[in-house]
N, C-alpha and C positions, 0 to 999 in steps of 0.2 A: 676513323676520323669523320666518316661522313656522316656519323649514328649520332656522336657527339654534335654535331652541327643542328641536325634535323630535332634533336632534345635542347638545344637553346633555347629560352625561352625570354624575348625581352618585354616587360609589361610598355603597354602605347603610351600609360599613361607617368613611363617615370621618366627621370631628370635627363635622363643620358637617352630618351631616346625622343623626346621632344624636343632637345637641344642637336640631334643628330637629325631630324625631321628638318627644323626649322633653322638650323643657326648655322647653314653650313653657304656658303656662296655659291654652291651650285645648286641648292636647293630655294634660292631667292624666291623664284617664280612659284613655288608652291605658297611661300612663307605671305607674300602679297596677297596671292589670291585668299588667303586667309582672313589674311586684315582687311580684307577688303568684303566678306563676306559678313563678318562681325558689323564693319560700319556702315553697310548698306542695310543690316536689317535694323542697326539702330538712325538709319535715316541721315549720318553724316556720310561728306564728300570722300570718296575714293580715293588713295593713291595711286600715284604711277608707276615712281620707283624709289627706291629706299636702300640706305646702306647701312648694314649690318655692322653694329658698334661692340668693341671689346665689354664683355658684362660687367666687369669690373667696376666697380665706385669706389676708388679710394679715398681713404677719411683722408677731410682736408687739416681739418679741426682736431688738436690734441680731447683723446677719450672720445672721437665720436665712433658711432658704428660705421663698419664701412659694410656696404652692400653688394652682394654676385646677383646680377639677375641672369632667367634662364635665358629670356634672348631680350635684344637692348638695341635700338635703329632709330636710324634718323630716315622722315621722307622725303622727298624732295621739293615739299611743298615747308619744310619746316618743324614738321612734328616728332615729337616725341616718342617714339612705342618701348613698352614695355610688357613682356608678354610670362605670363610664369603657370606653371604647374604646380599644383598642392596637391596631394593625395590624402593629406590625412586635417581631419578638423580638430586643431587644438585651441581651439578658442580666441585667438584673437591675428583671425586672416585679414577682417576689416581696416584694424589696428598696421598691420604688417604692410599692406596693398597702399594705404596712404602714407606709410613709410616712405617707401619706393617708390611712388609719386611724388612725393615732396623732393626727394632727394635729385629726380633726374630737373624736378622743375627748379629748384635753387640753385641747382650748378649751371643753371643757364648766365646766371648775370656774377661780374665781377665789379669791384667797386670803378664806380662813376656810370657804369653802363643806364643805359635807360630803360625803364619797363617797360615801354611800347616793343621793346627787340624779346622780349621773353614769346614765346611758342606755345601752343597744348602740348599736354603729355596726354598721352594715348595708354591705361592700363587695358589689357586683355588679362582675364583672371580664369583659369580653365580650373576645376574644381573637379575633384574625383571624389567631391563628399554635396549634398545637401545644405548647405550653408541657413537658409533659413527655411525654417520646416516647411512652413504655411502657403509659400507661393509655388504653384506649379510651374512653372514656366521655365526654361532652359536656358532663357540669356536674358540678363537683368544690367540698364545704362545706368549707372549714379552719375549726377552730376551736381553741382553746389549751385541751391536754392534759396530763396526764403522758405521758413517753416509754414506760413502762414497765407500765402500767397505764393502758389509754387512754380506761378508764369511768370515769376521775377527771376532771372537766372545771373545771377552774380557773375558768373564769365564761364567761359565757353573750354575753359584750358583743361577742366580737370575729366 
């Protein structure tokens, strides 16, 4: 039994063990200082504390897709996170990542609500592939711009 044990092998970077890392309520404290690590090197404010939400997105909407994210929190300041692992590049993660944004940001409002109560969604996108050849750099913020003037920041949510 113990031989068996010691020859487990679980890779860091899959589903079941980044969702056993982060997505477990006793593991909160590691899962923060994570996000908090991400948004201090890309220059936004920190959380404090955050509750860990069912991943689940059930389609509201007959035919639409419904989404499992790996882990899925609200912070206490309001924010949205969204956090997932990809291990493999099939070509349309960018396509996939504003999926999953859109969707935690739309299910924020119901009819009659007002868009001053909509929040940022927070993606973190951990990548166990190269996504674009050309930049060296290990953590890359998009955020929605003008093309042309890129100090113009359309809003702060995505």
């Amino acid at each position: 039994m113990n031989q068996m044990l010691t020859d487990f092998y679980v890779k860091p970077t899959s589903d079941i063990f980044f969702k056993f890392l982060f997505g477990k309520e006793e593991h909160k404290p590691i899962l923060i200082d994570f996000i908090n690590a991400v948004m201090k090197n890309s220059g936004f404010p920190l959380i404090t504390d955050l509750v860990i939400k069912n991943p689940f997105n059930i389609q509201t909407i007959l035919n639409a897709k419904e989404t499992i994210l790996d882990i899925k929190a609200k912070s206490s300041d309001g924010r949205w996170i969204d956090m997932e692992m990809q291990n493999s590049d099939k070509g349309f993660f960018g396509e996939r990542a504003l999926y999953y944004w859109t969707d935690l940001y739309g299910d924020q409002l119901v009819t009659g609500d007002n868009y001053s109560t909509l929040r940022p969604v927070v993606c973190i996108n951990i990548l166990d592939f190269k996504m674009f050849k050309n930049v060296d750099r290990y953590h890359l913020c998009f955020m929605l711009r003008e093309k042309d003037t890129p100090e113009l920041l359309l809003t702060d949510h995505l």
